[in-house]
N, CA, C and O atoms as a Maestro MAE file, in Angstrom:
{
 s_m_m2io_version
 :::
 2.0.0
}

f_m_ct {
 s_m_title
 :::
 protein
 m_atom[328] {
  # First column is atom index #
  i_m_mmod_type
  r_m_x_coord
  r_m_y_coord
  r_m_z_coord
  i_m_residue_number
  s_m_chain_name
  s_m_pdb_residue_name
  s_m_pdb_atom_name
  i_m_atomic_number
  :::
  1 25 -2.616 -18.393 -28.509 1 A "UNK " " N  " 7
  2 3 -1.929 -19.258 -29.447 1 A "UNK " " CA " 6
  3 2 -2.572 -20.643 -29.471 1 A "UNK " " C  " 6
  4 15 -2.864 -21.192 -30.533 1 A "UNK " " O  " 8
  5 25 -2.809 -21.254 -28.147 2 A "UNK " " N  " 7
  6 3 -3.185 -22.844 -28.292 2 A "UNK " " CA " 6
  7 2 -4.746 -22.740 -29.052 2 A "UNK " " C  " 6
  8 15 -5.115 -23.669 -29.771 2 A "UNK " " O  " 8
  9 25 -5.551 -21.630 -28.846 3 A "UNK " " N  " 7
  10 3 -7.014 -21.411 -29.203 3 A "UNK " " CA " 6
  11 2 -6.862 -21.237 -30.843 3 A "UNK " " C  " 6
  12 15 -7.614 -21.809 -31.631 3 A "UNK " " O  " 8
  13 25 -5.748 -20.338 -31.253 4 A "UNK " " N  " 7
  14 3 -5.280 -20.211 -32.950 4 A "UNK " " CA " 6
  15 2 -4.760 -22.101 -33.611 4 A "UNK " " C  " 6
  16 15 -5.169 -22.621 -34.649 4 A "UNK " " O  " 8
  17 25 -4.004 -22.582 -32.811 5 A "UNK " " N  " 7
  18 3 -3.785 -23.819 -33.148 5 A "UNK " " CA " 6
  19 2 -5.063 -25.053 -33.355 5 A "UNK " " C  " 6
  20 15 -5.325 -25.866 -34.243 5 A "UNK " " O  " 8
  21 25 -5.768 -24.635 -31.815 6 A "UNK " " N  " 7
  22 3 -7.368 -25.875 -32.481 6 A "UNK " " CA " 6
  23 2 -8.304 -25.380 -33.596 6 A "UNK " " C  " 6
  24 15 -9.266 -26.030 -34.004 6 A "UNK " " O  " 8
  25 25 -7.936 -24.168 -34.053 7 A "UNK " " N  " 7
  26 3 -9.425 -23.943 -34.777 7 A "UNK " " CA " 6
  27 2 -8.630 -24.262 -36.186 7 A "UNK " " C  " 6
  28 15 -9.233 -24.877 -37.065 7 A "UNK " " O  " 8
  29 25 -7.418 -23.883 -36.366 8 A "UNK " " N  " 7
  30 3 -6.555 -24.355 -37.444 8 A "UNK " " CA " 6
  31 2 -7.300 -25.547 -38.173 8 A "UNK " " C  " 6
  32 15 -8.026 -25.178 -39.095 8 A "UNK " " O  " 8
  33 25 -7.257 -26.789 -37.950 9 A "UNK " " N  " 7
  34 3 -8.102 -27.639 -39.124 9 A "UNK " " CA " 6
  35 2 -9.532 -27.251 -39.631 9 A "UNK " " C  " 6
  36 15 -9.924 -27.510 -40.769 9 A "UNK " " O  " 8
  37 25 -10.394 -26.500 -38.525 10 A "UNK " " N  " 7
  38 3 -11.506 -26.199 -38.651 10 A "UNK " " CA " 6
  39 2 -11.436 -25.170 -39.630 10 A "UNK " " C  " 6
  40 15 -12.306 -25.297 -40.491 10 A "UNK " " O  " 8
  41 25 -10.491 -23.939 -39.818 11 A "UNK " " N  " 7
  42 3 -10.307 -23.171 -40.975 11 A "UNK " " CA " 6
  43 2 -9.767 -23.509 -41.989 11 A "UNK " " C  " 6
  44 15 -10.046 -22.984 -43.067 11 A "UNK " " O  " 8
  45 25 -8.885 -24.454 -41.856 12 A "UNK " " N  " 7
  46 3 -8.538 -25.090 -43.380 12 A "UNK " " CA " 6
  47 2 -9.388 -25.901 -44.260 12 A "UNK " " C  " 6
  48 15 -9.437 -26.035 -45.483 12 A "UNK " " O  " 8
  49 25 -10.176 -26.505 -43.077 13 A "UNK " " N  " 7
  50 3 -11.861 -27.469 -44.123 13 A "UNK " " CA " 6
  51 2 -12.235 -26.178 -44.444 13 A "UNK " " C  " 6
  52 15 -11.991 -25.967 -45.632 13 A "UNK " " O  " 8
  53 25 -12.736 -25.203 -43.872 14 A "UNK " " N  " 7
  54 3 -13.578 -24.482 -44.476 14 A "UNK " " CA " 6
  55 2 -12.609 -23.483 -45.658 14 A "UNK " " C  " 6
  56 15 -13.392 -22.582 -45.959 14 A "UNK " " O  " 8
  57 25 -11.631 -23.312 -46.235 15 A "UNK " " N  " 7
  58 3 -11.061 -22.551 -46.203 15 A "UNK " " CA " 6
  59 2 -10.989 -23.478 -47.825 15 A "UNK " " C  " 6
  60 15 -10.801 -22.722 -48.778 15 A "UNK " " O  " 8
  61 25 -11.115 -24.942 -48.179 16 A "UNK " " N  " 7
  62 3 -10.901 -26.341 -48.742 16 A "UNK " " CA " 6
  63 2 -12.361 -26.256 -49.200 16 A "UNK " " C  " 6
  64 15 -12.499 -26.463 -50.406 16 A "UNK " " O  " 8
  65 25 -13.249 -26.053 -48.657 17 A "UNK " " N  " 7
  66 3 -14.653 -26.408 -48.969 17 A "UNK " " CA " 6
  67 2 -15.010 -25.309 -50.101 17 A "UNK " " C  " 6
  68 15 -15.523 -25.507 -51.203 17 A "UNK " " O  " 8
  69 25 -14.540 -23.946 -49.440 18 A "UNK " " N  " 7
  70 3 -14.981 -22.932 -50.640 18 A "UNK " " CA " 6
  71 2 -13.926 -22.480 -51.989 18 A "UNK " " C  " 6
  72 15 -14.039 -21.806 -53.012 18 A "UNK " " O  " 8
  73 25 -12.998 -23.178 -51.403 19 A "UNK " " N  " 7
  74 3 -11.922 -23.263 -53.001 19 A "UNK " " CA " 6
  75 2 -12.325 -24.319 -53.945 19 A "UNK " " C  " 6
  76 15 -11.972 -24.390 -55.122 19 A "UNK " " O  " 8
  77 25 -13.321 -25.368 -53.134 20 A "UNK " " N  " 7
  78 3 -13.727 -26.481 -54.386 20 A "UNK " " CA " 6
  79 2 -14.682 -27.159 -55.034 20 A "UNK " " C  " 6
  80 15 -14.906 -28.295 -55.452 20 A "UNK " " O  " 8
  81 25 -15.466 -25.461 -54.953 21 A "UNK " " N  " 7
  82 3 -16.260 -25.545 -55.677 21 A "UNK " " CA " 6
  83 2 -17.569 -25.631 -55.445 21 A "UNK " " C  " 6
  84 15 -18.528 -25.255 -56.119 21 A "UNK " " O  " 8
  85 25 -17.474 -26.373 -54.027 22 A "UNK " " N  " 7
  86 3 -19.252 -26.407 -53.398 22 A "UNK " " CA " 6
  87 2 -19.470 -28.311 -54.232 22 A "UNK " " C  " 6
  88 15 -19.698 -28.720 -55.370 22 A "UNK " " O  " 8
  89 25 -19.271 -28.856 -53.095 23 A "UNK " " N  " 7
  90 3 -19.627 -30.324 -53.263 23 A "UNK " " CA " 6
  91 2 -21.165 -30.889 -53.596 23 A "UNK " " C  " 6
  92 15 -21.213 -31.570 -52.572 23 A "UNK " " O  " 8
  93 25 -21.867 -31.026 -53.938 24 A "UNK " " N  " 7
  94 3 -23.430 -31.160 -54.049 24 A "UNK " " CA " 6
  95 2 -24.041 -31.096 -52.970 24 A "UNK " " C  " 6
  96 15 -25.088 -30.480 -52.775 24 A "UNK " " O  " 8
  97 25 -23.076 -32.096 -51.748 25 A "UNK " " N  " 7
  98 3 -23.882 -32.045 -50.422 25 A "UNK " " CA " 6
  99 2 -23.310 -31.265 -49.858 25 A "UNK " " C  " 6
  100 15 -22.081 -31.280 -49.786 25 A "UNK " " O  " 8
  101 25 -24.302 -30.080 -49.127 26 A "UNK " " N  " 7
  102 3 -22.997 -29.133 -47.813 26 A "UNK " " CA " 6
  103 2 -23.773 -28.782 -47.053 26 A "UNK " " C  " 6
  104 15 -24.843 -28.506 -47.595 26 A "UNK " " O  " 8
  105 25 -23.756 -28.623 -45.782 27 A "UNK " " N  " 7
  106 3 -23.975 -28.292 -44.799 27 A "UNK " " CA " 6
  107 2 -24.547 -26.467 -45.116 27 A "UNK " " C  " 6
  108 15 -23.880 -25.585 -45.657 27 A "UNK " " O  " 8
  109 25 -25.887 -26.368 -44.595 28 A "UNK " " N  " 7
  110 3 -25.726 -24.643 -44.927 28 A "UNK " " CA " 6
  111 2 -25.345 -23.911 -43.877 28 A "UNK " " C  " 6
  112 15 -25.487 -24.092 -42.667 28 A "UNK " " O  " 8
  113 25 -24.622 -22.688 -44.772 29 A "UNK " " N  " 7
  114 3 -24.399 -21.593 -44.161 29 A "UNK " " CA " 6
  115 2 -25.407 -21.261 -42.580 29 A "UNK " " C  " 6
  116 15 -24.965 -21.173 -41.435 29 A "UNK " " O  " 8
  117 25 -25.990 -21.209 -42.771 30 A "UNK " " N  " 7
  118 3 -27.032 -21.238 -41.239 30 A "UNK " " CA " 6
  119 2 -26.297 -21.875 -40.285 30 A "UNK " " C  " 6
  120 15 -25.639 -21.281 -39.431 30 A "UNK " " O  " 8
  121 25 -26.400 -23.370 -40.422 31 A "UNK " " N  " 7
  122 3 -25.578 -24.429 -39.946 31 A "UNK " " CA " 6
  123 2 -24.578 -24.282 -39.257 31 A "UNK " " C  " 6
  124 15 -24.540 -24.517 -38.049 31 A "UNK " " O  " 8
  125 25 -23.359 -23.752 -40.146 32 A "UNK " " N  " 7
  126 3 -22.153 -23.389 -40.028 32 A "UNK " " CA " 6
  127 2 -22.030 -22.117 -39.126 32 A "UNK " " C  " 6
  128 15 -21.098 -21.987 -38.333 32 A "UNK " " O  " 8
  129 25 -23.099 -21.110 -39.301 33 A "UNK " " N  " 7
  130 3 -22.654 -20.243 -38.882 33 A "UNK " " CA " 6
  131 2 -23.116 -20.390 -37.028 33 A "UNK " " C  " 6
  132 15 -22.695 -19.831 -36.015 33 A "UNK " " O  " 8
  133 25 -24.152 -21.412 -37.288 34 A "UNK " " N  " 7
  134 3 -24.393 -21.885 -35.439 34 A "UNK " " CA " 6
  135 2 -23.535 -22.960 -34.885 34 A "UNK " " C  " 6
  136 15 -23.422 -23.215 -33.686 34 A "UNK " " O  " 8
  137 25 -22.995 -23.510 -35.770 35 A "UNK " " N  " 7
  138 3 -22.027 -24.306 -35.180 35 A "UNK " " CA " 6
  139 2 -20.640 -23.565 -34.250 35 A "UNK " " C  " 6
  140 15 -20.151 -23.725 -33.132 35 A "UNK " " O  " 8
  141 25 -20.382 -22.706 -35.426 36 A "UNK " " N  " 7
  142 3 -19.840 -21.798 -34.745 36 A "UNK " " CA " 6
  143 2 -19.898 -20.657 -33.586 36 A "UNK " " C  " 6
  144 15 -18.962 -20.238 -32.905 36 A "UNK " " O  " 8
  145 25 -21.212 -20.291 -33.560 37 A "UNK " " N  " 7
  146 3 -21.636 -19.683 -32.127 37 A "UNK " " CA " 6
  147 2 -21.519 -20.378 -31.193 37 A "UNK " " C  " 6
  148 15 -21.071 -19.965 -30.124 37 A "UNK " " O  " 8
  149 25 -22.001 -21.906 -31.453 38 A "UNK " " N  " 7
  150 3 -21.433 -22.876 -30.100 38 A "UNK " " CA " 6
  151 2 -20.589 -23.050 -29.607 38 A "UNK " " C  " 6
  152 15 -20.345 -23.267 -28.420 38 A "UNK " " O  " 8
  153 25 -19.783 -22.952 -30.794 39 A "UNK " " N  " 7
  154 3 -17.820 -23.202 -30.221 39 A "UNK " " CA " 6
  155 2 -17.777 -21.981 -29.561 39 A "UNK " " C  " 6
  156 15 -17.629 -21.786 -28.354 39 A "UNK " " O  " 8
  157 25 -17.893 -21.325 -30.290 40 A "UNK " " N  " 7
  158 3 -17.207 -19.810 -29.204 40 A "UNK " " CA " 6
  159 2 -17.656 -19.761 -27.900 40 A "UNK " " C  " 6
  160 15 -17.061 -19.684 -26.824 40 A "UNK " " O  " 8
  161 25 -19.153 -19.838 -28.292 41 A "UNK " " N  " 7
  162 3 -19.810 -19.541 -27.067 41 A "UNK " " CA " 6
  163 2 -19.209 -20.392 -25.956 41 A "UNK " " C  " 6
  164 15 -18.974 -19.723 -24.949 41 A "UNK " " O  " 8
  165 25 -18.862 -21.817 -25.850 42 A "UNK " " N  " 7
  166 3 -18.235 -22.797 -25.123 42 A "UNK " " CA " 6
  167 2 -17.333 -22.233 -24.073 42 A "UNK " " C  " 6
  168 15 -17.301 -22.189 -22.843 42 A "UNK " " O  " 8
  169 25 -15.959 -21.449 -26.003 43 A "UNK " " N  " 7
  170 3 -14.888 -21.301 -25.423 43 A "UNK " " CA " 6
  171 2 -14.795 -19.752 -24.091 43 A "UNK " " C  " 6
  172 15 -13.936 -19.421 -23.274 43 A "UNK " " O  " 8
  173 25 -16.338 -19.095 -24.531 44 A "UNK " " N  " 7
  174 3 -16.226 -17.882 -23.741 44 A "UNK " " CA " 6
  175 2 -16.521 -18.656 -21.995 44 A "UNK " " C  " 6
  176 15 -15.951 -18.267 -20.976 44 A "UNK " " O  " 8
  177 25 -17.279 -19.503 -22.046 45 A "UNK " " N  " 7
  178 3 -18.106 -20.026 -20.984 45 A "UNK " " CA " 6
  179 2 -16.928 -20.562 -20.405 45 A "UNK " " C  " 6
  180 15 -16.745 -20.580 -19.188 45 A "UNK " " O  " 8
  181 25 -16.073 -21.028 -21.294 46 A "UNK " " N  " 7
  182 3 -15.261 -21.999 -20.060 46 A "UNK " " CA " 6
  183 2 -13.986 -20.626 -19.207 46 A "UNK " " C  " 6
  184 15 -13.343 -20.656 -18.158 46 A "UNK " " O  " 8
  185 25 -14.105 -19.695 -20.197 47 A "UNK " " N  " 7
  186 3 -12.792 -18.860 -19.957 47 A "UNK " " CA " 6
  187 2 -13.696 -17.673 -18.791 47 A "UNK " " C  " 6
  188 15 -13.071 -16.802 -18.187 47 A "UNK " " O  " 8
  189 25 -15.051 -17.837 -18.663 48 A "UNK " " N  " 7
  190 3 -15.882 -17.441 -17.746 48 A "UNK " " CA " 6
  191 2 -15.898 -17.974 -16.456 48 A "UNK " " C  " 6
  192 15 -15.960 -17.569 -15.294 48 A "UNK " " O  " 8
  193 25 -15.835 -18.838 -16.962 49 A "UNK " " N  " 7
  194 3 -16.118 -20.304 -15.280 49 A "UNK " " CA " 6
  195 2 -14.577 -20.185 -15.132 49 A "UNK " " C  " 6
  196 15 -14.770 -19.293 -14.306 49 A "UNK " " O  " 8
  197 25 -13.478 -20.254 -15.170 50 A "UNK " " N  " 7
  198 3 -12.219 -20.482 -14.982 50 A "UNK " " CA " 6
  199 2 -11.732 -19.471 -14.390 50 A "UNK " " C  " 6
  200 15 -10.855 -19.693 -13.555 50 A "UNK " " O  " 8
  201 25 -12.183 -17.973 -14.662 51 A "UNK " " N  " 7
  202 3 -12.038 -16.824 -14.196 51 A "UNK " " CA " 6
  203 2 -12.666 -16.591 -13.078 51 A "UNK " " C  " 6
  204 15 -12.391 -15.791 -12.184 51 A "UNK " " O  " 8
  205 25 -13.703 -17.488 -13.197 52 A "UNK " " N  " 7
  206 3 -14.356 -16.666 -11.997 52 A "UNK " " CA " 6
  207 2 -14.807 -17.817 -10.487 52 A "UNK " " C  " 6
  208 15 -15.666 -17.924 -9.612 52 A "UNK " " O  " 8
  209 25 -13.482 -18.520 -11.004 53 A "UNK " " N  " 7
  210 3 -13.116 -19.938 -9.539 53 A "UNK " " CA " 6
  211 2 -12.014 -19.546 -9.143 53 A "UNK " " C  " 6
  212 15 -11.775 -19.791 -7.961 53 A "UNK " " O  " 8
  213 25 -11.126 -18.936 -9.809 54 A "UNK " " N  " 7
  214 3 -9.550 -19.033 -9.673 54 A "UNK " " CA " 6
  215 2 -9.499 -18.353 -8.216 54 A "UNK " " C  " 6
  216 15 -10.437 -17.670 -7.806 54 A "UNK " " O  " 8
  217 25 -8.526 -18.552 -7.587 55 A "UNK " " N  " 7
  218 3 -7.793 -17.885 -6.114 55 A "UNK " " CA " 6
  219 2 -7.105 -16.563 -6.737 55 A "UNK " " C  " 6
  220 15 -6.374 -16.176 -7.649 55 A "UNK " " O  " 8
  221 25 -7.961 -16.075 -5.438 56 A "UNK " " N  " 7
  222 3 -7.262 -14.414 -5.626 56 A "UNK " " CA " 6
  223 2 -5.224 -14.269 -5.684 56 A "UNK " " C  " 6
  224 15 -4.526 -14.891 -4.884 56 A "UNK " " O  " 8
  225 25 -4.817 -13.630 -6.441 57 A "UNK " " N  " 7
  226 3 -3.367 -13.323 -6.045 57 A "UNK " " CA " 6
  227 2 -2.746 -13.117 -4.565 57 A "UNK " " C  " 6
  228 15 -2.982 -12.254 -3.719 57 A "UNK " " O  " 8
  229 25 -1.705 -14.427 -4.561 58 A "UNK " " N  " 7
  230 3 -1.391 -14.209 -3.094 58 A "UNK " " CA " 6
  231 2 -1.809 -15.127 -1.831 58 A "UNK " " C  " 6
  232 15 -1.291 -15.383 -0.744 58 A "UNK " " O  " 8
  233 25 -3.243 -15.573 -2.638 59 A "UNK " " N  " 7
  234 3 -3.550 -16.637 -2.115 59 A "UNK " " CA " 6
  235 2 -2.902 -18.166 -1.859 59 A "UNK " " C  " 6
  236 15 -1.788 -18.633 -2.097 59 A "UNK " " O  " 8
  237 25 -4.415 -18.863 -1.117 60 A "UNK " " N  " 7
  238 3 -3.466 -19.853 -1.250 60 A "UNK " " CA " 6
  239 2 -4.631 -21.285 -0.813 60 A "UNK " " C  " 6
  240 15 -5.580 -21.263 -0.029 60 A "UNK " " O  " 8
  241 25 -4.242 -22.145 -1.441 61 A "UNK " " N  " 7
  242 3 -5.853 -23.428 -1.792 61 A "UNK " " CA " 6
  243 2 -5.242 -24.394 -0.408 61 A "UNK " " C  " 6
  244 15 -4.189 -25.009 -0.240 61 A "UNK " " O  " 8
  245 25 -6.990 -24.086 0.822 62 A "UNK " " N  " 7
  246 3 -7.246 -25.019 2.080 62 A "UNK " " CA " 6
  247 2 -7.735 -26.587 0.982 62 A "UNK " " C  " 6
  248 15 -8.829 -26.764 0.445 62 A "UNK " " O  " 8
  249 25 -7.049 -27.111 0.953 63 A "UNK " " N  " 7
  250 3 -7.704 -28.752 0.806 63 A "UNK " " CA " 6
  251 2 -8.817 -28.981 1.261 63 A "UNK " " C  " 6
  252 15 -9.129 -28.081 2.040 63 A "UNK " " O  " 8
  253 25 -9.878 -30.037 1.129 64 A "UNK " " N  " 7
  254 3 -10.965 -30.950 1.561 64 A "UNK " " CA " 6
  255 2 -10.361 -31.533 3.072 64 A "UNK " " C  " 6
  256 15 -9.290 -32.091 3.310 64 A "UNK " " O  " 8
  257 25 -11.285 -31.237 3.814 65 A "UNK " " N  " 7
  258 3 -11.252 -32.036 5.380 65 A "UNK " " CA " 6
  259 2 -12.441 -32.788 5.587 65 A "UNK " " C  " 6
  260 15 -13.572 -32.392 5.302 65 A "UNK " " O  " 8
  261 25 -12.159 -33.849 6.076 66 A "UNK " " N  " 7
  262 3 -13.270 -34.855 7.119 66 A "UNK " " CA " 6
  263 2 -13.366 -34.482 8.437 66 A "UNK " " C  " 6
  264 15 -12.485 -34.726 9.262 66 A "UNK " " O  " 8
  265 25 -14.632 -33.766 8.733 67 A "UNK " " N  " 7
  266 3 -14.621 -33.804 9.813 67 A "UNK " " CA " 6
  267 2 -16.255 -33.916 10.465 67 A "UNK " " C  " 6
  268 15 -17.178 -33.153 10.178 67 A "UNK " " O  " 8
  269 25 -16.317 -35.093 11.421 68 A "UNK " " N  " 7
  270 3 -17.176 -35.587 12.241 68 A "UNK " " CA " 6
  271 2 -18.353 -36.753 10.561 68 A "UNK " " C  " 6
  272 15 -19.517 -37.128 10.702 68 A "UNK " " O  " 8
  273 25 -17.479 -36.985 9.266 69 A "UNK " " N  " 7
  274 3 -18.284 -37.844 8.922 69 A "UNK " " CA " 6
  275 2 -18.570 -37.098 7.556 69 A "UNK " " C  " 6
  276 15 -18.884 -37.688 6.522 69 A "UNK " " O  " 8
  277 25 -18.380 -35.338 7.714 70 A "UNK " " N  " 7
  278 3 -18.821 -34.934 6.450 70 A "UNK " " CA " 6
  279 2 -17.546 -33.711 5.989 70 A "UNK " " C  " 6
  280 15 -16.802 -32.976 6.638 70 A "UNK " " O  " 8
  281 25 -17.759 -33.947 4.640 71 A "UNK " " N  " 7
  282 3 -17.040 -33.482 3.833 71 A "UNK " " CA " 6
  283 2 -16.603 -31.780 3.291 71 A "UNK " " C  " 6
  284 15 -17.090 -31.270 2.283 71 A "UNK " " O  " 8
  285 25 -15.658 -31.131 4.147 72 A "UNK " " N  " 7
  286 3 -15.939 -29.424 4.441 72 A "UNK " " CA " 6
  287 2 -14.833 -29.531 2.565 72 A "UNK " " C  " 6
  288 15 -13.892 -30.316 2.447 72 A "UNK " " O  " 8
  289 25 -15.253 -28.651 1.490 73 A "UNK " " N  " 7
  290 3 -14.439 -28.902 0.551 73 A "UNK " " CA " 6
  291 2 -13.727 -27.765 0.404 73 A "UNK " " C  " 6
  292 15 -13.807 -26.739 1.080 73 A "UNK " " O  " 8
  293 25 -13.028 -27.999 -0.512 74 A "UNK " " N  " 7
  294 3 -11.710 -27.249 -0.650 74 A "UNK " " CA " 6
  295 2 -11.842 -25.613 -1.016 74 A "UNK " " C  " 6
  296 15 -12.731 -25.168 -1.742 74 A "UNK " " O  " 8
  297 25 -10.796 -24.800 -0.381 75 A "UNK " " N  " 7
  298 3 -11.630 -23.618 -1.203 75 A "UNK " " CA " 6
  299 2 -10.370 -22.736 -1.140 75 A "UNK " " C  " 6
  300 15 -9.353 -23.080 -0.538 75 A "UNK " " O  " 8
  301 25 -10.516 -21.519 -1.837 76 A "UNK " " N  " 7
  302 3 -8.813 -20.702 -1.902 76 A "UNK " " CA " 6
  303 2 -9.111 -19.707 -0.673 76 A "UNK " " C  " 6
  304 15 -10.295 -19.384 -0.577 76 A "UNK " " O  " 8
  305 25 -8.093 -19.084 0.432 77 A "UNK " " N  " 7
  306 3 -8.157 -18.459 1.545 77 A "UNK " " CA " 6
  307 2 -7.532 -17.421 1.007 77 A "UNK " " C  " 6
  308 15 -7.055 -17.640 -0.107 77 A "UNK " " O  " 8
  309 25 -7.360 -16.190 1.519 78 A "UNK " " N  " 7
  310 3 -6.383 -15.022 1.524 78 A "UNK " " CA " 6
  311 2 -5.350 -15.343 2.641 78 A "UNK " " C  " 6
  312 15 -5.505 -15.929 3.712 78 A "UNK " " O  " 8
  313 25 -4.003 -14.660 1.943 79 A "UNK " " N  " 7
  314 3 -2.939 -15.219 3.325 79 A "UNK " " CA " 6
  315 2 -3.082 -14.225 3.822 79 A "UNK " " C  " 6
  316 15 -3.594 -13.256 3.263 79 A "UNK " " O  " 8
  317 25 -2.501 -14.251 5.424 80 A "UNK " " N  " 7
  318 3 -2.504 -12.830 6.051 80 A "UNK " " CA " 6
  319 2 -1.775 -11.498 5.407 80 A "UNK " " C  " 6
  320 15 -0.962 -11.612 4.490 80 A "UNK " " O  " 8
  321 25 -2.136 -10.249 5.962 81 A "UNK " " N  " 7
  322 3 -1.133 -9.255 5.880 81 A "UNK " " CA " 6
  323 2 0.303 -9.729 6.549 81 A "UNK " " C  " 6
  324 15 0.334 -10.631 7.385 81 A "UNK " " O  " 8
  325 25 1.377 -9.099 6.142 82 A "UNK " " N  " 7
  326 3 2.886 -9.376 6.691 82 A "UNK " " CA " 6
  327 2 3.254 -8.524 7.098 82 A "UNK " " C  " 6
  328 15 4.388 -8.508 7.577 82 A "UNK " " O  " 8
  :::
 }
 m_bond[327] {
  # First column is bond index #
  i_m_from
  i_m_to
  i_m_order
  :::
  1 1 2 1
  2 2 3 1
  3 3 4 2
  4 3 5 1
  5 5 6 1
  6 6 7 1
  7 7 8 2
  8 7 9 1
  9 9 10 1
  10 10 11 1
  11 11 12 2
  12 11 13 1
  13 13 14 1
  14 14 15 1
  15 15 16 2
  16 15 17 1
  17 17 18 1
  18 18 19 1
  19 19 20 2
  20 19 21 1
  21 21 22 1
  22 22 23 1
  23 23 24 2
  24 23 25 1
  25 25 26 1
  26 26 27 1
  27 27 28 2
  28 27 29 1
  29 29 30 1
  30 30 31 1
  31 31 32 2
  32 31 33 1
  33 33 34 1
  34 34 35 1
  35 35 36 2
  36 35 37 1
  37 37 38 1
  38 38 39 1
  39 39 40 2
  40 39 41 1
  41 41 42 1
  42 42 43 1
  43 43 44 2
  44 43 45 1
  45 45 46 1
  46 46 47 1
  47 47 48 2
  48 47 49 1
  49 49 50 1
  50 50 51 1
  51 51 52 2
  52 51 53 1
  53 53 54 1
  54 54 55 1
  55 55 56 2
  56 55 57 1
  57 57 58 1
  58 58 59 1
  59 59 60 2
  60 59 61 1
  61 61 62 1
  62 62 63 1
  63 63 64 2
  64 63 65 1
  65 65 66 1
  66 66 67 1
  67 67 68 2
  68 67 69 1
  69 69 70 1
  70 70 71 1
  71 71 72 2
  72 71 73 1
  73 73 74 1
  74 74 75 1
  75 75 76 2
  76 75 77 1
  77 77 78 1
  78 78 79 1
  79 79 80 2
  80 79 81 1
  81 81 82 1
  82 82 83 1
  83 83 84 2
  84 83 85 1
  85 85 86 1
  86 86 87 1
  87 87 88 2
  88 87 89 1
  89 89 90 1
  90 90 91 1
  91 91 92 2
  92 91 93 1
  93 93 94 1
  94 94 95 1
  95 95 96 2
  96 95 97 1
  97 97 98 1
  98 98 99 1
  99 99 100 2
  100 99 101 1
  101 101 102 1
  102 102 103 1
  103 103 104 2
  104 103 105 1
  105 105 106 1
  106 106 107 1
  107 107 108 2
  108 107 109 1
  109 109 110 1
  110 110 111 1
  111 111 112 2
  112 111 113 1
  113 113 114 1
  114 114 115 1
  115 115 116 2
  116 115 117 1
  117 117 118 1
  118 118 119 1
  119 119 120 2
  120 119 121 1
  121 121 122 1
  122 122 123 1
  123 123 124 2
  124 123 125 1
  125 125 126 1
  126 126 127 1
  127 127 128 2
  128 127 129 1
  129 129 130 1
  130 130 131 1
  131 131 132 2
  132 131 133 1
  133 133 134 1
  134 134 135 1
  135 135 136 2
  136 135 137 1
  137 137 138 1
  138 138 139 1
  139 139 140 2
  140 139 141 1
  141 141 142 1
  142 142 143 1
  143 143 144 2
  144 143 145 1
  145 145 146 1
  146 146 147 1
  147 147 148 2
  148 147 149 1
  149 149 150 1
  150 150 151 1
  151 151 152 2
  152 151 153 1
  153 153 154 1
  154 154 155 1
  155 155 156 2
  156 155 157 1
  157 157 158 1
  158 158 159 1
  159 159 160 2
  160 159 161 1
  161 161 162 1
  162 162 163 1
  163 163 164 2
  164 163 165 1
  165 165 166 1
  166 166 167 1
  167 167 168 2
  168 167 169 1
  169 169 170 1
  170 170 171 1
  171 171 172 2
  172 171 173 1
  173 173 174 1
  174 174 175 1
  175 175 176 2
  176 175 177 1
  177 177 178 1
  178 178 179 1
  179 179 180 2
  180 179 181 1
  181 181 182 1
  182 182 183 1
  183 183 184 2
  184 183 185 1
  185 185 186 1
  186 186 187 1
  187 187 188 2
  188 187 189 1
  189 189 190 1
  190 190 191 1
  191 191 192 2
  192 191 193 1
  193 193 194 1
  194 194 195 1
  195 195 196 2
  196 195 197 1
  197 197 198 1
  198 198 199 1
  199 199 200 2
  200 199 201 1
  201 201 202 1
  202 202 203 1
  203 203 204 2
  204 203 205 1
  205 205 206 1
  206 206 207 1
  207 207 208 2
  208 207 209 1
  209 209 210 1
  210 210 211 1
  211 211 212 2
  212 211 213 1
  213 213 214 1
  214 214 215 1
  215 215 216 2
  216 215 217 1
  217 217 218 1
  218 218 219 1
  219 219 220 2
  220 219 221 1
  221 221 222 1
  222 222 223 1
  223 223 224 2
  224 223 225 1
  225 225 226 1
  226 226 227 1
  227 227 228 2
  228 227 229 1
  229 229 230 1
  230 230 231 1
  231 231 232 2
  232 231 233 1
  233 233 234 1
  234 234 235 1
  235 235 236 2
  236 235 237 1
  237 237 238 1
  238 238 239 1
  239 239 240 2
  240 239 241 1
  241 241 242 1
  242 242 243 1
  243 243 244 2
  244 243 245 1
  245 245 246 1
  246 246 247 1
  247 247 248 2
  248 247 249 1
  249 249 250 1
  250 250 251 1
  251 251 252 2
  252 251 253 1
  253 253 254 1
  254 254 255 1
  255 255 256 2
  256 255 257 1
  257 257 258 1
  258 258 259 1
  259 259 260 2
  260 259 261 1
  261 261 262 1
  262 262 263 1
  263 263 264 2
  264 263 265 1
  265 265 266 1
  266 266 267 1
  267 267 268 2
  268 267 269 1
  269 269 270 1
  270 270 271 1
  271 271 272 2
  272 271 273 1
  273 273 274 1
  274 274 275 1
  275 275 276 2
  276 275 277 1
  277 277 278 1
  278 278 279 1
  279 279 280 2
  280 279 281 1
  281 281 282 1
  282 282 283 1
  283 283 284 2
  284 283 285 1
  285 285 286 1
  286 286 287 1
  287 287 288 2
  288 287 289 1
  289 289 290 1
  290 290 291 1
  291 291 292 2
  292 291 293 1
  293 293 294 1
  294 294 295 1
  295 295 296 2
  296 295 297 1
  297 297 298 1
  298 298 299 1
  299 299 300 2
  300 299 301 1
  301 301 302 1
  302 302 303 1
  303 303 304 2
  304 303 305 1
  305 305 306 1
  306 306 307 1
  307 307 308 2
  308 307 309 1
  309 309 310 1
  310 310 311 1
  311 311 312 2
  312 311 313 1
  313 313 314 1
  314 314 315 1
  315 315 316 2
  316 315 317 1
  317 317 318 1
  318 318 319 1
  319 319 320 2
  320 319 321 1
  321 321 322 1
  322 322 323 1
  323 323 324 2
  324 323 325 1
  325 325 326 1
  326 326 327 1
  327 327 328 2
  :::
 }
}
């Protein structure tokens, strides 16, 4: 839904552009159609990277420690069996 909501203005320009007629100046089709591979491509990359940081189910996120000066960083653990 929130991904249907941002592209919303982006389909209504385009949606505005070809109901009116074709303005003298426009961006070509080429253009448009790589502009759009970028977005997606973005939105796949980020839903890639997000997937593939997340803590396993069940888990559970060790914080950042100082210890002896350097910086051990944060990372997700498995909890024990019960």
């Amino acid at each position: 839904m929130a991904v249907f909501l941002f592209l919303l203005p982006i389909l209504a320009y385009l949606l505005w552009w070809e109901l009116s007629g074709r303005p003298a100046i426009t961006p070509s089709r080429g253009l448009l159609v790589g502009l759009a591979a970028l977005v997606f491509g973005g939105i796949g990359l980020a839903l890639w990277f997000g997937l593939s940081r997340s803590i396993e189910p069940g888990g559970r996120y060790a914080p950042a420690v100082l210890q002896g000066g350097a910086v051990t960083e944060g990372r997700g653990v498995a909890n024990p069996a019960r």
